[in-house]
Residue frames as a rotation matrix with the C-alpha (Angstrom) as fourth column:
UNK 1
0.951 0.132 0.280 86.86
0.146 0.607 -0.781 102.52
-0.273 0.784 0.558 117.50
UNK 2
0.536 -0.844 -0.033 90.57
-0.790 -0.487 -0.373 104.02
0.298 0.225 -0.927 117.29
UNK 3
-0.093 -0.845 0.527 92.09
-0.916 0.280 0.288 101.13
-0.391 -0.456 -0.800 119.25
UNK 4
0.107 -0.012 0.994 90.29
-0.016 1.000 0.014 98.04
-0.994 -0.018 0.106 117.86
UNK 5
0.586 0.178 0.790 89.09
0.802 0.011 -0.597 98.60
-0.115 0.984 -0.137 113.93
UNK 6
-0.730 -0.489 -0.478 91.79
0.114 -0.776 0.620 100.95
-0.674 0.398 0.623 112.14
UNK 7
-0.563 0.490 -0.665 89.32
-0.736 -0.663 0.135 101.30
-0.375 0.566 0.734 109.10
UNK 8
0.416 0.893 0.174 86.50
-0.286 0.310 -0.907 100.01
-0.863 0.328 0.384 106.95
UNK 9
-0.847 -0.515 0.133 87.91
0.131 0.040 0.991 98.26
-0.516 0.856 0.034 104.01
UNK 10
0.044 0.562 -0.826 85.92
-0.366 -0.760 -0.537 99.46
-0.929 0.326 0.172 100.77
UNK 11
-0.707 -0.260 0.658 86.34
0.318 0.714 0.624 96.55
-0.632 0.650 -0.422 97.96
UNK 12
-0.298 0.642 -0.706 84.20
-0.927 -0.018 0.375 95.59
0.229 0.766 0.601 95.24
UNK 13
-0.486 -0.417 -0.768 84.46
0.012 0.875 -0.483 92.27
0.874 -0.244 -0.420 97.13
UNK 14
-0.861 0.145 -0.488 83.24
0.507 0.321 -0.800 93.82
0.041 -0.936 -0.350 100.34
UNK 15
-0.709 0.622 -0.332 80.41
-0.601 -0.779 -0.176 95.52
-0.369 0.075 0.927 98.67
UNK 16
-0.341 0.183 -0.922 79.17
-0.294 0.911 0.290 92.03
0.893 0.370 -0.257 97.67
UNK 17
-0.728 -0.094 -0.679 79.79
0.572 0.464 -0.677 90.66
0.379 -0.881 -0.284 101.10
UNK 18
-0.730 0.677 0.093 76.98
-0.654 -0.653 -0.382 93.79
-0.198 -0.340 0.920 102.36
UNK 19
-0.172 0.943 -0.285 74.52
-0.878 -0.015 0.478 92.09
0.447 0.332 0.831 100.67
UNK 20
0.102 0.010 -0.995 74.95
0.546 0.835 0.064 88.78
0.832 -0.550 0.080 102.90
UNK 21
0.933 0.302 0.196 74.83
-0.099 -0.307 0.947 90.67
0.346 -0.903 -0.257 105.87
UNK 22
0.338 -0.921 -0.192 78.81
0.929 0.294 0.224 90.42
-0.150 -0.254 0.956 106.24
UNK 23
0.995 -0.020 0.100 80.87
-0.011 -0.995 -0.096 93.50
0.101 0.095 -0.990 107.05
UNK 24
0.492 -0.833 -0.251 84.81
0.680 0.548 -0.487 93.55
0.543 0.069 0.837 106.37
UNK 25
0.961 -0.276 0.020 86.91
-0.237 -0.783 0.575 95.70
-0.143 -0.557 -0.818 109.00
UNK 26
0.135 -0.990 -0.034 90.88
-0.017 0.032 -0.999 95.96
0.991 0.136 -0.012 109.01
UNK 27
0.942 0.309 0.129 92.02
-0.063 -0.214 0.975 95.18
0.329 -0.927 -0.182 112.69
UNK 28
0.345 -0.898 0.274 94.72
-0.934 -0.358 0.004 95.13
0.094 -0.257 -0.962 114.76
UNK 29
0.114 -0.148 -0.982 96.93
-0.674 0.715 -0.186 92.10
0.730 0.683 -0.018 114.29
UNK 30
-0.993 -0.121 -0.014 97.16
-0.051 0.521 -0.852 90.50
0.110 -0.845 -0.523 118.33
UNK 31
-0.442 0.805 0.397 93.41
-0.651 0.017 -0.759 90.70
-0.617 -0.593 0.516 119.12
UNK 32
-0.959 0.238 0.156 91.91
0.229 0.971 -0.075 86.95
-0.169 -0.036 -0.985 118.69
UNK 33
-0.938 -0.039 0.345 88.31
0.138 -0.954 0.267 86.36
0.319 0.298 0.900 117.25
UNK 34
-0.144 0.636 -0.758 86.45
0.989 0.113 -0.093 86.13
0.026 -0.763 -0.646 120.59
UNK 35
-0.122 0.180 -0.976 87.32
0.489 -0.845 -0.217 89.55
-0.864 -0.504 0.015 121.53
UNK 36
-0.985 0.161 -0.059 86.78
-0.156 -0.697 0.700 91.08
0.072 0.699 0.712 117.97
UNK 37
-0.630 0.772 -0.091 83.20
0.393 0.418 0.819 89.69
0.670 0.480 -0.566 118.68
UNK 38
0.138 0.427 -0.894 82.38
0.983 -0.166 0.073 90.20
-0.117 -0.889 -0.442 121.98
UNK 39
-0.755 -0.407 -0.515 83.61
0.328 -0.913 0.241 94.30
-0.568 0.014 0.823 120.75
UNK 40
-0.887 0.422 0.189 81.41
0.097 -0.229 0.968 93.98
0.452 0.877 0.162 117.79
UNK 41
-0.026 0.945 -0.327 78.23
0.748 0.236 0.621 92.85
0.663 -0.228 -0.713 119.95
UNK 42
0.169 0.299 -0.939 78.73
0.857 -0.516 -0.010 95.51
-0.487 -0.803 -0.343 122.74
UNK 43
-0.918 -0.025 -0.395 80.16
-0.095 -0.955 0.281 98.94
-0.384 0.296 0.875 120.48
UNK 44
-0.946 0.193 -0.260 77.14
-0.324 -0.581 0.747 98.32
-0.007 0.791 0.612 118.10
UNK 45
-0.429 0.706 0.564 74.43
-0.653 0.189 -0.733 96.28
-0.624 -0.683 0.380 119.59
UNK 46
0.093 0.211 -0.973 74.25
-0.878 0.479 0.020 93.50
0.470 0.852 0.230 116.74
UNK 47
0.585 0.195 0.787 74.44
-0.477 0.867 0.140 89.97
-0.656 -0.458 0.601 117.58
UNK 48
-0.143 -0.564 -0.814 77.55
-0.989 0.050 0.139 88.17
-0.038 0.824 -0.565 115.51
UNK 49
0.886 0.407 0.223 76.52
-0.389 0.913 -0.122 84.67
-0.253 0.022 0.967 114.06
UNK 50
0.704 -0.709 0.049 80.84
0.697 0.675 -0.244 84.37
0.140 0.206 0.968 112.40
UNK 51
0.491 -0.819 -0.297 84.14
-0.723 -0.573 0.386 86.13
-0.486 0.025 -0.874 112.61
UNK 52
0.791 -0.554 0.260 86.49
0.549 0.456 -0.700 85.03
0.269 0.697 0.665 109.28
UNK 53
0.559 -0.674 -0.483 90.14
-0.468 -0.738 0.487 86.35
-0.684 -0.046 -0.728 109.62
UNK 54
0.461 -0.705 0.539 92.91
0.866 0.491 -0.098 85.87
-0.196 0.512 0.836 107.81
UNK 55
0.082 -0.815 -0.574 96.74
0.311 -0.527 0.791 88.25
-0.947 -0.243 0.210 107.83
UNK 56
0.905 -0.399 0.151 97.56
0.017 -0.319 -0.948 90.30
0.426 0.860 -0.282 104.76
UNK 57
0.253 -0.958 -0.134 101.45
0.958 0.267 -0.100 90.72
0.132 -0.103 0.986 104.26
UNK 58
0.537 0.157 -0.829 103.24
0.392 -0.916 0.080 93.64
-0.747 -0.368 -0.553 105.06
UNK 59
0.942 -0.092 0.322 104.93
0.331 0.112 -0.937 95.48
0.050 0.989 0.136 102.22
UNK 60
0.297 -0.947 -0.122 108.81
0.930 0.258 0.263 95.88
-0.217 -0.191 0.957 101.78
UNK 61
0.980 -0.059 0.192 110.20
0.025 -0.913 -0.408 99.38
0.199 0.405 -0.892 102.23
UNK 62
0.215 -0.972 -0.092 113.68
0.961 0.227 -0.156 100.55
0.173 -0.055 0.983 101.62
UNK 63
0.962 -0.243 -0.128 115.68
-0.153 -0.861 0.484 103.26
-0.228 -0.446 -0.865 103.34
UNK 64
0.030 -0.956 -0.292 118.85
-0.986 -0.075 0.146 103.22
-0.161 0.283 -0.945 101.11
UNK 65
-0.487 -0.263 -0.833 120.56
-0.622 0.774 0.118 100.09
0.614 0.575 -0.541 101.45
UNK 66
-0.900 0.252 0.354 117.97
-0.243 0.384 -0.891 98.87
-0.361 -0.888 -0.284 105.01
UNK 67
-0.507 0.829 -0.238 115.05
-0.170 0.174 0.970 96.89
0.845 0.532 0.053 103.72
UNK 68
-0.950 0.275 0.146 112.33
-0.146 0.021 -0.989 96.76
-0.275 -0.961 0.020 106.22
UNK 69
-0.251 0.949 -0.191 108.37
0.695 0.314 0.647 95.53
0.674 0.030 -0.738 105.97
UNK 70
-0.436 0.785 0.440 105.44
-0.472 -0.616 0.630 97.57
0.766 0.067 0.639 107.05
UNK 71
-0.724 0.424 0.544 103.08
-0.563 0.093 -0.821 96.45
-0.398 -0.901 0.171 109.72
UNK 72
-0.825 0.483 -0.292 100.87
0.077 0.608 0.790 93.82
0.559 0.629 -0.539 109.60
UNK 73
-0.567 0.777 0.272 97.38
-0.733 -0.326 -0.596 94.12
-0.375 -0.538 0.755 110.15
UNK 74
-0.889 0.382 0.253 94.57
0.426 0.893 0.148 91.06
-0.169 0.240 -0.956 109.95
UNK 75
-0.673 0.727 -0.136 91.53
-0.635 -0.473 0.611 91.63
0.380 0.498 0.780 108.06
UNK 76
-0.934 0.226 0.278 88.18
0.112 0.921 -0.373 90.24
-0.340 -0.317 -0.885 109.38
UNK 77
-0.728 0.581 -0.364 85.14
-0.147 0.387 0.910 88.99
0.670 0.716 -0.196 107.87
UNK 78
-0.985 -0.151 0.077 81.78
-0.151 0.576 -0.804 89.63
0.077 -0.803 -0.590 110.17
UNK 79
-0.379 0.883 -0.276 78.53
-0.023 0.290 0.957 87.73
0.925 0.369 -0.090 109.50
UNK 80
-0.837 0.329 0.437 75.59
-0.547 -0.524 -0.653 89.08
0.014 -0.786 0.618 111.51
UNK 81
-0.802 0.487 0.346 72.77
0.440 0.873 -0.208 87.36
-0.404 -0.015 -0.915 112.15
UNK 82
-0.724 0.214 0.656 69.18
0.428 -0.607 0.670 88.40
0.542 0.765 0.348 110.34
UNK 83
0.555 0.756 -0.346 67.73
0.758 -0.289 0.585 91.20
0.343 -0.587 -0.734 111.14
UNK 84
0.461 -0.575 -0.676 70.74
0.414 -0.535 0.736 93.04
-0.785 -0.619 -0.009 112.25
UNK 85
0.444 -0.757 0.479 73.18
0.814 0.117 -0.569 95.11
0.374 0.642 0.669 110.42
UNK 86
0.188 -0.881 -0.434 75.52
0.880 -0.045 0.473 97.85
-0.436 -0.471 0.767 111.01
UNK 87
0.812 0.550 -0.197 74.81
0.381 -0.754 -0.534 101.88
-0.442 0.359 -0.822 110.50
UNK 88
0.583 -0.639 0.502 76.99
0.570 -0.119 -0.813 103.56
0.579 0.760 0.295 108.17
UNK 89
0.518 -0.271 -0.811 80.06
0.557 -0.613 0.560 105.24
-0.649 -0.742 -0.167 109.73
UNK 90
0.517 -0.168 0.839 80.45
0.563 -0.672 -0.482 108.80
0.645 0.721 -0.252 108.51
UNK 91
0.075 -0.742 -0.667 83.61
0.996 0.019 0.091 110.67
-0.054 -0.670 0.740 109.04
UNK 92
0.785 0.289 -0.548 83.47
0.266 -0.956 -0.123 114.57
-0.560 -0.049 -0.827 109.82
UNK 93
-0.119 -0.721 0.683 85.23
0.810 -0.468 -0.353 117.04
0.574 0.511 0.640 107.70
UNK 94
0.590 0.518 -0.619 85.85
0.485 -0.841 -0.241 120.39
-0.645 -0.158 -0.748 108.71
């Protein structure tokens, strides 16, 4: 999960979206969404019925007088068919 999904986004928006069976992920911004599906159906064994995307901007940092932007990263939107859904992922502390 380190190369495709950087993280779980956590809204109030995407805690809605749970209850439709829809799960929002932050991905990298080149990978198209065939292959975010065809990833989704084999890492987790679900069956995907949509894949919404859509780019956030990056944000403008400054280093003195060099202004430079952040990475973009595309957020997607994936509706599972019913019956399926997606176990919680829990990160270790030590």
């Amino acid at each position: 999960m380190d190369g495709i999904i950087k993280d779980i986004v956590l809204t109030d928006k995407s805690f809605l979206l749970l209850l439709k069976n829809q799960y929002t992920f932050h991905v990298e911004s080149g990978l198209t969404k065939t292959e975010i599906k065809h990833w989704v159906e084999l890492f987790f064994g679900v069956k995907v019925m949509a894949v919404n995307s859509h780019r956030l901007p990056g944000k403008v940092k400054r280093m003195g007088p060099i202004r430079g932007h952040t990475m973009r990263y595309r957020r997607m939107i994936i509706t599972l068919q019913p019956g399926y859904s997606i176990p919680p992922i829990v990160k270790k502390t030590t």
